[in-house]
ZADREN-223417 format. One line per field, with one value per residue: chain; y, x, z of N, C-alpha, C in turn. Coordinates in steps of 0.1 Angstrom, whole numbers. Last residue first. Example, Ala and Ser with C-alpha at 12.3 -4.5 7.8 and 13.67 -1.06 7.14 Angstrom:
2
ch: (A:A)
nv: (-22:-57)
nu: (128:132)
nw: (71:78)
cav: (-11:-45)
cau: (137:123)
caw: (71:78)
cv: (0:-33)
cu: (129:132)
cw: (79:78)
//
This chain:
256
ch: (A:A:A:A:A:A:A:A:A:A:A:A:A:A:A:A:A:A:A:A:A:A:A:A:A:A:A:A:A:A:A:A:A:A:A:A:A:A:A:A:A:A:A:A:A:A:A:A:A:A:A:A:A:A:A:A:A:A:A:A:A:A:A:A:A:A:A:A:A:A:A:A:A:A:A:A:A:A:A:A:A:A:A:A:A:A:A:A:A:A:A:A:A:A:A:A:A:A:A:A:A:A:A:A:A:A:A:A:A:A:A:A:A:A:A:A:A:A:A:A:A:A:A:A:A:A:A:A:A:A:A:A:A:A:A:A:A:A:A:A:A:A:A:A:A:A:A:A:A:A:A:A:A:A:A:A:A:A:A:A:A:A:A:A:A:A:A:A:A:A:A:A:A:A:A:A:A:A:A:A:A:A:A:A:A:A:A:A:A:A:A:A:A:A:A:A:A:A:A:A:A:A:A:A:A:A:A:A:A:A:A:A:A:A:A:A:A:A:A:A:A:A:A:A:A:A:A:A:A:A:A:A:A:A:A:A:A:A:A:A:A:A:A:A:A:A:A:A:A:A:A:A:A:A:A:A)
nv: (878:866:854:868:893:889:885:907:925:915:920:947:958:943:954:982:982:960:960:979:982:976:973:967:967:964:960:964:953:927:907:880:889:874:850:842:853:834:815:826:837:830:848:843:853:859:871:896:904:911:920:926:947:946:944:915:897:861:842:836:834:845:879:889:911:928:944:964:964:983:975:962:957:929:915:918:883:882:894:882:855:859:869:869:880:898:915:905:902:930:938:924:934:962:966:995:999:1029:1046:1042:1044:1044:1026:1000:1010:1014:994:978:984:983:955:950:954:974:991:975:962:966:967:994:989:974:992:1001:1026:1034:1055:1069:1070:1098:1114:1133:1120:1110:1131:1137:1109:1110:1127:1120:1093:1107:1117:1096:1080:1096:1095:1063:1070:1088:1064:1045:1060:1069:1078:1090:1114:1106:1091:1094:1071:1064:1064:1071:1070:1071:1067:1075:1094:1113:1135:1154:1145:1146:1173:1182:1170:1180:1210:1204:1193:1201:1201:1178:1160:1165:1155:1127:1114:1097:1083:1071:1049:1048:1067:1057:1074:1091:1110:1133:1128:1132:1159:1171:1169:1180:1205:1213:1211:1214:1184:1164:1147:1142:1115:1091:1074:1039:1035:1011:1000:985:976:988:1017:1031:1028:1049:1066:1074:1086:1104:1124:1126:1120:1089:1061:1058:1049:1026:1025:1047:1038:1009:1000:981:963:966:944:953:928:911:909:879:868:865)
nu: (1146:1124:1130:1152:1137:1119:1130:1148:1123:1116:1140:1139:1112:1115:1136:1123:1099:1085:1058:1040:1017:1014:1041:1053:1071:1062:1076:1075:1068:1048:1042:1058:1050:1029:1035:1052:1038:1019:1032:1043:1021:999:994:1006:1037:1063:1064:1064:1048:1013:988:965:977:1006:1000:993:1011:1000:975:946:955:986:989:993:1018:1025:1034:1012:1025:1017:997:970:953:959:944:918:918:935:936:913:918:939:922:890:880:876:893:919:923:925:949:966:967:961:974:973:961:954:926:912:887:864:843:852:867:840:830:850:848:822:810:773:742:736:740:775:800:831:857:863:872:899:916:937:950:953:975:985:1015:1037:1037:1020:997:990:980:959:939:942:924:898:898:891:867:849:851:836:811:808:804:779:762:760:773:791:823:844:858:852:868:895:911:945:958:969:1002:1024:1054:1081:1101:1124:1127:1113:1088:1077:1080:1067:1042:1041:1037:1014:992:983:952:944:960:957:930:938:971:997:1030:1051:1075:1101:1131:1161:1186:1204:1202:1203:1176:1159:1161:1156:1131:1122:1126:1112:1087:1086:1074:1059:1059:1048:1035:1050:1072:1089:1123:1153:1176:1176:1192:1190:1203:1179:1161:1170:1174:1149:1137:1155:1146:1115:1118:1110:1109:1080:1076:1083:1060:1058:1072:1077:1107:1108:1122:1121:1134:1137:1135:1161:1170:1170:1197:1202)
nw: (1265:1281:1305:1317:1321:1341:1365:1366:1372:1394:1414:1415:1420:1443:1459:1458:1480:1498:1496:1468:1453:1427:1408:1371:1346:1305:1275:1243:1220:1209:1200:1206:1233:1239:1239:1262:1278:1293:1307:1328:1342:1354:1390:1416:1425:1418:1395:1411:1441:1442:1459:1481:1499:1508:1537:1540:1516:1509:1513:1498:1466:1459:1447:1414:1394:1363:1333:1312:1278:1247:1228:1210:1190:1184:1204:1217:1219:1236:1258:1266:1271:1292:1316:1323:1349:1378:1381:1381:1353:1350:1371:1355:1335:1317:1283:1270:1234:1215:1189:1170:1175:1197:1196:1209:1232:1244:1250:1260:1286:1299:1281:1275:1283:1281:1307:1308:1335:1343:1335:1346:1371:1365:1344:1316:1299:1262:1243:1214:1197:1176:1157:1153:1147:1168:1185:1172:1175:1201:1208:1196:1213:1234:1230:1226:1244:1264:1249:1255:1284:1282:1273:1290:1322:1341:1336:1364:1373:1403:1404:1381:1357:1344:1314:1287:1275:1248:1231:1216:1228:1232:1246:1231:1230:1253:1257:1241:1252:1275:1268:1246:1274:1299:1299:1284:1298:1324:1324:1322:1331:1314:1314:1286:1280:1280:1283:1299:1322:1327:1342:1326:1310:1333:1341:1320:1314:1333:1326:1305:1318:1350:1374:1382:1365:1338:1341:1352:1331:1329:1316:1310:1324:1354:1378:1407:1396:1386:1400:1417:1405:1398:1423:1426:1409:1412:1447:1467:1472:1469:1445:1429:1409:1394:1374:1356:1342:1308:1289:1253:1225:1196:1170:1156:1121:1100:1086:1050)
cav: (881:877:855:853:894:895:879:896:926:919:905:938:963:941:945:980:987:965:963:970:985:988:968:979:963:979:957:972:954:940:919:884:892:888:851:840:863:847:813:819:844:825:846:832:851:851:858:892:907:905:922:915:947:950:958:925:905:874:843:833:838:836:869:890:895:922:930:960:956:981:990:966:973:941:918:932:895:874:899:899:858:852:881:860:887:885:922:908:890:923:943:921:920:957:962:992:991:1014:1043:1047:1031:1048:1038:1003:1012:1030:1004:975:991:998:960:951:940:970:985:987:954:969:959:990:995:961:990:995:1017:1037:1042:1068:1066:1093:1101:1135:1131:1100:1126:1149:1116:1097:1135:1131:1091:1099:1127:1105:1080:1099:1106:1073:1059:1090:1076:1044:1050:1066:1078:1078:1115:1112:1080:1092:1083:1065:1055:1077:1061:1080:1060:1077:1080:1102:1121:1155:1146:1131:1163:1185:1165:1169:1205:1206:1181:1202:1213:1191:1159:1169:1169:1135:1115:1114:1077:1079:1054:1036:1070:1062:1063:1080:1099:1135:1126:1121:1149:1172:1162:1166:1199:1212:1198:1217:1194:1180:1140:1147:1125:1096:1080:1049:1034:1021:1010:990:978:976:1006:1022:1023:1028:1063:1071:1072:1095:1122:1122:1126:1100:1067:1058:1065:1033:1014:1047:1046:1022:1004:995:965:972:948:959:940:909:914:898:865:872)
cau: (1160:1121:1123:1152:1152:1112:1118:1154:1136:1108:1128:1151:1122:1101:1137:1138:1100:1101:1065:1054:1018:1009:1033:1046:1072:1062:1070:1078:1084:1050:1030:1055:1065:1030:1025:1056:1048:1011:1020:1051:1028:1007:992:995:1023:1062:1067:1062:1062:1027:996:971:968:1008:1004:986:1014:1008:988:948:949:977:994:984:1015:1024:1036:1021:1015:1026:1007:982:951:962:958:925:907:937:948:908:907:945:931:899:878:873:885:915:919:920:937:968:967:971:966:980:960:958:930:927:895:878:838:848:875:855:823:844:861:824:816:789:761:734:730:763:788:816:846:862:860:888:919:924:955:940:965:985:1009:1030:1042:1033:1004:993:991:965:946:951:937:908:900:902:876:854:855:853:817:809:816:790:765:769:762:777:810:842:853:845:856:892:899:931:962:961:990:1018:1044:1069:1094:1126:1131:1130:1102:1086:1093:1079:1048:1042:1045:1023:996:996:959:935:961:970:935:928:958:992:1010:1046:1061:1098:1118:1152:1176:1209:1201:1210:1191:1158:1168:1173:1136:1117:1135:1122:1093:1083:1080:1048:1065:1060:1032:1037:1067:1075:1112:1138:1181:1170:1193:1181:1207:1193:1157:1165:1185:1154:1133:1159:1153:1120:1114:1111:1123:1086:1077:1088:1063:1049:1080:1065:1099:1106:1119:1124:1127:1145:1131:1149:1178:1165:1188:1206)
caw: (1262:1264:1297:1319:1310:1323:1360:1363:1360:1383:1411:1410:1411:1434:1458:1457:1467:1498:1505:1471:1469:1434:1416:1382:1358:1321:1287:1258:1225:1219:1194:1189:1228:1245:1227:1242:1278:1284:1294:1320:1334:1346:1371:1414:1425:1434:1396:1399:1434:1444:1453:1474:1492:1494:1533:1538:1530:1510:1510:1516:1476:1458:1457:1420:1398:1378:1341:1322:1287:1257:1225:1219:1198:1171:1198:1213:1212:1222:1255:1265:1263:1280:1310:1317:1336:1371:1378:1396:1362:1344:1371:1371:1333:1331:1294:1275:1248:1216:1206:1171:1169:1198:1194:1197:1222:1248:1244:1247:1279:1293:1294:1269:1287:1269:1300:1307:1324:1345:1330:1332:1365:1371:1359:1326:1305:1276:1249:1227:1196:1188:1156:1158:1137:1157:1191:1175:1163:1194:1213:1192:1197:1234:1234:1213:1235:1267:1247:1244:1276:1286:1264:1274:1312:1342:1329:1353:1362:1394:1405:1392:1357:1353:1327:1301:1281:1257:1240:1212:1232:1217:1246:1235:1216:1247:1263:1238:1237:1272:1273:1248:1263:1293:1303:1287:1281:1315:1328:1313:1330:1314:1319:1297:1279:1270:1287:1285:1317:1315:1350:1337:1303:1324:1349:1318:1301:1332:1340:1302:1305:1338:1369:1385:1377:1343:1329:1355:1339:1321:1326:1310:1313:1343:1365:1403:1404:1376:1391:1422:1407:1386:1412:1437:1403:1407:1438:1465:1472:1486:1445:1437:1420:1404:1385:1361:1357:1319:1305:1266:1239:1206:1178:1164:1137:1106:1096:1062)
cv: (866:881:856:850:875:889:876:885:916:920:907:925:951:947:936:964:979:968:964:974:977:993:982:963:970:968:963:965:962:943:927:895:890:893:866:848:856:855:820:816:838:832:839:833:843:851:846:878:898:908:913:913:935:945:956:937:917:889:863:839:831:839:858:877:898:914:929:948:959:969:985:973:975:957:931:928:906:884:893:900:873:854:874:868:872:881:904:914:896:913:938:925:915:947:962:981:995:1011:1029:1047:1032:1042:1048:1021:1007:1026:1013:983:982:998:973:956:939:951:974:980:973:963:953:979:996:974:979:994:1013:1023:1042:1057:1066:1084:1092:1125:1138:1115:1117:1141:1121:1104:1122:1130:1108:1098:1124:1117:1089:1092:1110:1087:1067:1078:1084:1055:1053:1055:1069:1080:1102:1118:1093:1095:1084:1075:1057:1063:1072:1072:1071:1068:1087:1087:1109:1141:1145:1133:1147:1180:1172:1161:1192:1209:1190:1197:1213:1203:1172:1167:1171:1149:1126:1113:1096:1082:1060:1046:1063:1057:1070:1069:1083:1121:1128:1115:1135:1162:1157:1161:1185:1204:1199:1215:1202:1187:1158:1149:1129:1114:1084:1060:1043:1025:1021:1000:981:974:992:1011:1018:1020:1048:1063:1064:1082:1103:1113:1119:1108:1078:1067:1066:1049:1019:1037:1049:1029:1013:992:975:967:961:954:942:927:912:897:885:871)
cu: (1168:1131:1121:1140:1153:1124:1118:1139:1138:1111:1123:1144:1131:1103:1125:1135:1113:1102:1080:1059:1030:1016:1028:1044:1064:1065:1074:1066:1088:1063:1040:1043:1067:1042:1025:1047:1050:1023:1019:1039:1035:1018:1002:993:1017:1044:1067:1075:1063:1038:1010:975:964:990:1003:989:999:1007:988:959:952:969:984:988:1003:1021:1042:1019:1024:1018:1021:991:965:959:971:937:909:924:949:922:908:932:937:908:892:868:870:898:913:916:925:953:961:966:974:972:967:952:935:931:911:890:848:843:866:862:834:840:858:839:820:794:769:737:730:752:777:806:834:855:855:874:908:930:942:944:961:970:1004:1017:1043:1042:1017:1001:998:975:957:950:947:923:905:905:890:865:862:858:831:815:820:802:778:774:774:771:800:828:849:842:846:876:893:922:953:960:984:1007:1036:1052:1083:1117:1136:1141:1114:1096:1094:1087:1059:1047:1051:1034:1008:1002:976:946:954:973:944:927:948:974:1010:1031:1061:1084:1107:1139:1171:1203:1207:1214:1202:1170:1165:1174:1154:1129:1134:1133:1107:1092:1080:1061:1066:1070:1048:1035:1052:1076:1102:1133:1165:1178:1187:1184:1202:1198:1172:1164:1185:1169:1139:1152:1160:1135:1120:1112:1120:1098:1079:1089:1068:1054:1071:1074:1085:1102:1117:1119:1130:1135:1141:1148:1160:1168:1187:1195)
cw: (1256:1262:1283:1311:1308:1315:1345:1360:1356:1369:1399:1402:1402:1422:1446:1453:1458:1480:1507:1487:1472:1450:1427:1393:1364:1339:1304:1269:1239:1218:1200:1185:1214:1232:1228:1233:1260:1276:1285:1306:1324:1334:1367:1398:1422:1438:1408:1399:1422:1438:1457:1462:1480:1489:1518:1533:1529:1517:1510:1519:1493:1472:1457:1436:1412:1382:1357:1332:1301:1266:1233:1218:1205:1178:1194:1208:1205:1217:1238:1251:1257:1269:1295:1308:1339:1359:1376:1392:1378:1347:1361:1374:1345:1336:1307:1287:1256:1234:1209:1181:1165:1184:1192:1190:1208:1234:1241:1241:1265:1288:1287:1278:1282:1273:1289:1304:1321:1333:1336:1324:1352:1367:1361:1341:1317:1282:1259:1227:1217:1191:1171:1160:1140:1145:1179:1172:1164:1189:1208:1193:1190:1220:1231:1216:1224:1255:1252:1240:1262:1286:1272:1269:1300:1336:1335:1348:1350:1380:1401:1396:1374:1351:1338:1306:1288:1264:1248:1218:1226:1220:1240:1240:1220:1235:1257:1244:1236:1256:1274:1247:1254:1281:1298:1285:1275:1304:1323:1314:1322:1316:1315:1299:1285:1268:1279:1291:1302:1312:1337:1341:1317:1324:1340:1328:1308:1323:1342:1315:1302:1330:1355:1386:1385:1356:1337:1353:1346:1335:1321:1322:1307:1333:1353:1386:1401:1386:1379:1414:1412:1390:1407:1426:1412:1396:1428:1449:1472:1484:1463:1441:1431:1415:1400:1376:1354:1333:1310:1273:1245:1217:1191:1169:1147:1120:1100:1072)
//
């Protein structure tokens, strides 16, 4: 008997479209444009129980959800009662804002050990969580190891969520990083960088996925025998709606 293949998901990062408004207007772009996922941004500054009912209200599913370091602090949970409610067992921190990024090693180190807790916590709930990069991350330390080397050797329970887009924009060889951490991955999110000289100022050079410059067609086979959830983001979408659509149909013509 032939094994049934994993379940992909397509998720929206919701951030893409946060123009539409709150989060229930999100969720409504986000079916339209067809999605059946999406990741949030922790709860979307309602309480877990109002998170949970516009969720199920909207008849999306919830693949991951971002939760910066304050809210792993202050609501972790509330947050864990909504993913349960959900039935996602994905959680990402996803930024550090410029002042709570580490200095040196030893500060690397010690957001390690903070991170490698709150994986444990979270691994005993059947939850797995990951540290999503941006381009400061691979800062060179004293040592010249980049500071997301140091984070996840010192983190060993801590997965990936790379962001590919920010990896290369970082000038970093994203097909090197993504063969290295294999076995860390968790989820990946998939955007596109505008070739250079090219594309609309307003989207910061950013692209609509597949109307860019990464190879994506390259990296998705080898993506797709580790992963089962893959995230649509763009930072700065000048026509949100339509970078949604594009994005989708990108992935499903893909990994379907």
């Amino acid at each position: 008997m032939k094994k049934p293949q994993p379940l992909i998901k397509i998720a929206l990062q919701l951030y893409t479209v946060r123009s539409a408004g709150d989060l229930a207007a999100r969720l409504a772009l986000a079916r339209e444009a067809g999605y059946v996922w999406v990741e949030s941004e922790a709860l979307h500054s309602l309480p877990a129980e109002a998170f949970v009912a516009t969720l199920q209200a909207s008849g999306m599913g919830l693949a991951s959800m971002h939760v910066e370091m304050s809210d792993l602090g202050q609501r972790l949970p509330e947050i864990l009662h909504a993913l349960q409610a959900l039935g996602c067992q994905q959680l990402v921190m996803p930024w550090l804002d410029e002042g709570e990024r580490p200095a040196d090693r030893a500060g690397w180190l010690a957001l390690a050990a903070q991170l490698e807790q709150y994986a444990q916590v979270l691994a005993s709930k059947g939850i797995a969580l990951a540290y999503h990069n941006h381009a400061f991350e691979f800062e060179r330390l004293a040592d010249g190891r980049t500071a997301l080397e140091t984070l996840f050797e010192a983190a060993p329970s801590l997965r990936w969520q790379p962001d590919v887009a920010w990896v290369a924009r970082a000038g970093e060889d994203p097909a090197a990083w993504l063969s290295r951490h294999a076995a860390r991955l968790q989820s990946v999110h998939v955007k596109d960088l505008a070739p250079d000289g090219h594309g609309e100022p307003a989207e910061q050079g950013w692209a609509t996925l597949g109307e860019g410059r990464l190879p994506w067609g390259q990296w998705l086979p080898g993506l797709a025998a580790r992963l089962q959830t893959f995230i649509v983001e763009h930072d700065h979408p000048s026509q949100p709606a339509r970078t949604a659509r594009v994005g989708l149909r990108y992935l499903s013509e893909r990994l379907h």
